[in-house]
N, C-alpha and C positions, 0 to 999 in steps of 0.2 A: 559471295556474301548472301544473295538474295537465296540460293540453296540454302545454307545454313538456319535461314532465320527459319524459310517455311519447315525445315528440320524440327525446329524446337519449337515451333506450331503446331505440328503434328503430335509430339509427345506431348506438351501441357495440353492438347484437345482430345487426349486417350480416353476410354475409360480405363485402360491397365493402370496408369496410375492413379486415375481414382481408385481401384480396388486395393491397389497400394499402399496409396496415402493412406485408405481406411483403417487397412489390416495392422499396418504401423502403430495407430492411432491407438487401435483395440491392445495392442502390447503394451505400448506406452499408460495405458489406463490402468492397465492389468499391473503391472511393474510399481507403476507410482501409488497403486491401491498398497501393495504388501510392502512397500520402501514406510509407508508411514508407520509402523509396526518400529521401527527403529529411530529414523528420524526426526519425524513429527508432524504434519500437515504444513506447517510455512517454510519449513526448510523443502520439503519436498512439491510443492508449489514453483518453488523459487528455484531448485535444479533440473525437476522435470516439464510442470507443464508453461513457463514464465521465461522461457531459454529457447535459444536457436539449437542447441547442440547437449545435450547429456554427458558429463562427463564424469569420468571413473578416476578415484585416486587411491593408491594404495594406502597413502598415510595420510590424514590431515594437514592438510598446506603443503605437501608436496606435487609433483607436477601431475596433471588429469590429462587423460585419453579418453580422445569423444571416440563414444561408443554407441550413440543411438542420437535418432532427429526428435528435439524437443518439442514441446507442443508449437512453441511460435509459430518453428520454422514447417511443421507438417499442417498448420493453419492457414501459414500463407502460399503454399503449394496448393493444397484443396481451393485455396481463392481463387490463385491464379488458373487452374483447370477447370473450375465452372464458370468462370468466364471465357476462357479462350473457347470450350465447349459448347454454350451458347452462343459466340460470335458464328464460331466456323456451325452451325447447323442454323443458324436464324434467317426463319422465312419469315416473313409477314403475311400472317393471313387470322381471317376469324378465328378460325378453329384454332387455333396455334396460340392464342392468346392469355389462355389458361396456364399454358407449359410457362408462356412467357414473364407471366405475372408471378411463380412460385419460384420461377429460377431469381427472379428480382428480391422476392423476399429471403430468398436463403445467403444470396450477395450480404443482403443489408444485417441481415444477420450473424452472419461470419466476421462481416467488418467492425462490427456493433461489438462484439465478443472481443475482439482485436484491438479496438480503442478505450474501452473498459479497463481490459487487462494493463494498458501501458499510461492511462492518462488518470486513473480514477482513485483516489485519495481516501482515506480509511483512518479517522483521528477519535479522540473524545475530550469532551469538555466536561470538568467536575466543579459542579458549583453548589454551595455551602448556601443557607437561607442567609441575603443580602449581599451576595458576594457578586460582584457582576464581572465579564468576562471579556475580551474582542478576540481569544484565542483559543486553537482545538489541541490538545498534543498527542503524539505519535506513540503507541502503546510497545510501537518495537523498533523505534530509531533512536537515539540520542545527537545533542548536538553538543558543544563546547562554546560555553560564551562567555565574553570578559567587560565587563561591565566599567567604563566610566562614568560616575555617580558624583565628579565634583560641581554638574551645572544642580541646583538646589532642585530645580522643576521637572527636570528633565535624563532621565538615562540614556547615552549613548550605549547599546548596545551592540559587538561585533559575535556574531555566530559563526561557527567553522563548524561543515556537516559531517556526522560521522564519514561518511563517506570520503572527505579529506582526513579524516581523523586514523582510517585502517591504512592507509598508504604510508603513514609514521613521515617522521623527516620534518624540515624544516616552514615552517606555514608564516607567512607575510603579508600584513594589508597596511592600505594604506589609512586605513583609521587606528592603528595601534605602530608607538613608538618605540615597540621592543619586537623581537622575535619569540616564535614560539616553536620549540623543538620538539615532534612528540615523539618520544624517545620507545613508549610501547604501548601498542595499544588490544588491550583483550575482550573479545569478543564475550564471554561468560567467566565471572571471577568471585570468586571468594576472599574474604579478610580473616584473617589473626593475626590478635595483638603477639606483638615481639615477645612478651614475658613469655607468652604461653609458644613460642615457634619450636622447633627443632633447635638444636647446638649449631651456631655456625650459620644460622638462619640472618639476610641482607634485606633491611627495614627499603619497603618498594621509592622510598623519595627522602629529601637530605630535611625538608621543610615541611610544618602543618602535621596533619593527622598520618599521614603520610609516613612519619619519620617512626612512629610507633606500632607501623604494621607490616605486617610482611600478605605479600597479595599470590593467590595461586590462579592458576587458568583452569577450569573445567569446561568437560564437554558442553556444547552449545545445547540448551533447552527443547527439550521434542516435545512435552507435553503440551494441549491445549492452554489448559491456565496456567504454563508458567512460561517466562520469559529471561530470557539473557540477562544479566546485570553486568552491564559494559562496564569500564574502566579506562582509564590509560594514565601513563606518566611522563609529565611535560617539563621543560626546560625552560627557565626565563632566559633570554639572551637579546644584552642590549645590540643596535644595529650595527655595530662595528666587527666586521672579522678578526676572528682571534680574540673576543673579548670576554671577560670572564664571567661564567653565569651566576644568576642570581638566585640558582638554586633550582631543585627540581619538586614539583608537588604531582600526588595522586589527586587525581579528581574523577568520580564515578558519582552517577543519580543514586548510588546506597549513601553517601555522604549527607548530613542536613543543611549545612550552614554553606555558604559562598564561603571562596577563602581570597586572601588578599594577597597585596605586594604593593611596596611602592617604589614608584619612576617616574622620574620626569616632574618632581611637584606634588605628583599626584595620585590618589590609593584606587589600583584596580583591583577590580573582585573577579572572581573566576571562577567557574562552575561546571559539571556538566547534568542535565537537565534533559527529560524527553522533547524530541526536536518539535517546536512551535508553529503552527501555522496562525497567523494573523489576520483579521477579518477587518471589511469594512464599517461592522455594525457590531453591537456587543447586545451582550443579555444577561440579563439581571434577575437574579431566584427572588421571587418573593415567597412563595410558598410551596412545600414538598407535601404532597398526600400519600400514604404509605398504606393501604385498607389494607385487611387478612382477612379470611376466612373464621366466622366464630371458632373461640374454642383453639382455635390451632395458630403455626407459623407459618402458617399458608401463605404468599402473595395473594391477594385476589385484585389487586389495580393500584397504580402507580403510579403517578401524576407531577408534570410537575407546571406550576402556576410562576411562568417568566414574562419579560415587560422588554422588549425588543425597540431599539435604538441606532437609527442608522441618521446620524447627523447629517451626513451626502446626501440622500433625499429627502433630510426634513422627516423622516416616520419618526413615530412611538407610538406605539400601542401594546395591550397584552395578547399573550398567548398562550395555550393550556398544550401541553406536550403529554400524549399517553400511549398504551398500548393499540399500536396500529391507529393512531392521529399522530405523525410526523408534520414538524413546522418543514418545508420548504421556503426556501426565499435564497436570493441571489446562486443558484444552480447547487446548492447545498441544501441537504436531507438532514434532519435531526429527528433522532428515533430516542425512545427513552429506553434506555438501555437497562439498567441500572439504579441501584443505592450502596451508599456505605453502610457500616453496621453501625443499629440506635437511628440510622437517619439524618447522620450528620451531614452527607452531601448525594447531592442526585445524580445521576454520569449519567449522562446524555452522548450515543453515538454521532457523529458529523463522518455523515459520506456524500463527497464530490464526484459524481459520475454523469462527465459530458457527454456522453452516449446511452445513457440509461431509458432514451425513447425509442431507441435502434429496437431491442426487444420486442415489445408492443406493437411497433410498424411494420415488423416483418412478419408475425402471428397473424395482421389482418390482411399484410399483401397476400400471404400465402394462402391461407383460410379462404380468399374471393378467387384466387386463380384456381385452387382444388375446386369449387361452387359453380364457378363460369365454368370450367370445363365439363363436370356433371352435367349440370344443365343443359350444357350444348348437345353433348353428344346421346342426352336421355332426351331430347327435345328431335333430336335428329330420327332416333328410334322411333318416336310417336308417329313422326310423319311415317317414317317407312313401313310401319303397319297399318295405317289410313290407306296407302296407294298398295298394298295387297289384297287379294279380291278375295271375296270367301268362296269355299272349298264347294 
């Protein structure tokens, strides 16, 4: 055993597989640059550099063949090699302190890069002059929520995340006293009405808007500004096996209205909606500034004047949101992204990124270890030409 391990101490303290990992790396960049050409940037994000494994499939949703190391996983090899690297060559001395300090900063930067990629959150919040907010939503997830609206003050709502939502089948909680069957769910879809379908053409659900449409599946969305428009078709089904449903509804964020059902008493609404992230504190537009440049439709600055409200510590105060003046507070970034057309609402980006110092701290670990070592060894030179005698 004790062979083995110093085995695989040896290899991850190579430089061969540093040169490896690189050259992988440089493929993988290279590959993922011309894959977006077809693709799109988040799908190819999301197969090549956001993966442990690259995978190849001849047909859509049928079975893939890893064919190459995705960036995770060629991320977390290069980690674990400059530090086994480090370990097995680490003396302590002066002069060594430079190397030591840059191999620390590129650690913390690798990691930094690595917990970014897996923990950091990317939403926006659209808000309308007076309209106040405690939520960001998700510009390319959706969720499914079914609304109990019988307490007068209060919405009980249940969300099921896309994420349960592509697995299809049977979905169960214990705050809903029916079952949910979700019979199909499409990642990018189009509607037409029945009148207008082919001969022979089967309306996608028996109830609601549903019954007068027929729904097709298209290729998922590669362009930057465009996005999927999810779907799926669900099944009411009281809790008894064997019991007979209460009908099937399409629900997609292309729909306007919630749609209903009643069970148990009581009318639940059903939707599906981009997926919510919910805050401790909310924000209220009071005012949007739109300038332009004379004369033209130029942006020239963009502003937007909100009043920030967090009941848990007692704040209120305002706050002005503009280009490059982002509000921070509670580890969330709000950048003004945005307006709608005329100015009716302001879209503000929210990005959560618990690593977003790793960057910074490793630029100045690195930057004082390059520094200290010049230094040292230009300080070293000085002397050594003091103690030669002249000619």
């Amino acid at each position: 055993v004790t062979v083995m391990l110093h085995r695989i101490f040896d290899i991850l303290s190579s430089l061969k597989l540093t040169i490896i990992c690189l050259s992988l790396a440089m493929v993988l960049v290279f590959v993922g640059t011309l894959a977006q050409v077809d693709s799109g940037i988040y799908d190819v994000q999301r197969r090549y550099f956001q993966s442990l494994i690259v995978w190849w499939q001849a047909s859509p949703g049928g079975p893939g063949i890893p064919v190459f190391p995705g960036g995770h996983l060629l991320g977390a090899v290069l980690l674990l090699n400059l530090i086994a690297a480090h370990a097995r060559r680490f003396r302590w001395a002066w002069s060594k302190l430079g190397i030591h300090l840059t191999h620390a900063g590129l650690i913390i930067l690798l990691l930094g890069g690595l917990f970014t990629d897996l923990f950091s959150v990317e939403s926006f919040m659209r808000l309308a002059p007076g309209e106040t907010k405690n939520y960001s939503e998700d510009s390319r997830a959706v969720e499914l929520v079914v609304i109990d609206g019988s307490d007068s003050e209060l919405d009980q709502v249940t969300a099921i995340p896309e994420a349960r939502l592509r697995k299809e089948g049977l979905v169960e909680h214990e705050s809903l006293p029916f079952r949910i069957n979700v019979k199909r769910f499409y990642q990018n879809s189009r509607f037409q009405p029945i009148s207008k379908a082919p001969p022979n053409s089967v309306p996608a659900a028996t109830q609601g808007p549903g019954a007068m449409t027929v729904v097709y599946e298209v290729p998922p969305a590669t362009a930057t500004n465009e996005r999927d428009l999810q779907s799926a078709v669900i099944e009411i089904l009281p809790p008894a096996d064997g019991a007979k449903p209460l009908g099937s509804w399409l629900v997609s964020d292309q729909l306007g209205a919630p749609q209903s059902v009643s069970y148990a008493g009581k009318s639940w609404r059903f939707a599906m909606r981009p997926a919510r992230y919910y805050k401790p504190f909310s924000l209220s537009l009071r005012k949007f500034n739109h300038d332009r440049y004379p004369g033209t439709e130029i942006p020239k600055n963009f502003a937007s004047h909100a009043v920030l409200i967090d009941p848990e510590r007692g704040e209120s105060r305002d706050v002005l949101i503009y280009m490059n003046n982002p509000l921070r507070y509670r580890g969330e970034t709000f950048f003004q992204s945005g307006f709608e057309k005329n100015d009716a609402a302001t879209i503000l980006q929210v990005v959560y990124n618990p690593s977003f110092v790793a960057p910074y701290l490793a630029c100045v670990i690195v930057g004082a270890g390059l520094l200290y070592q010049f230094l040292f060894h230009f300080v070293g030179f000085l002397r050594q030409r003091k103690t030669i005698p002249a000619p």
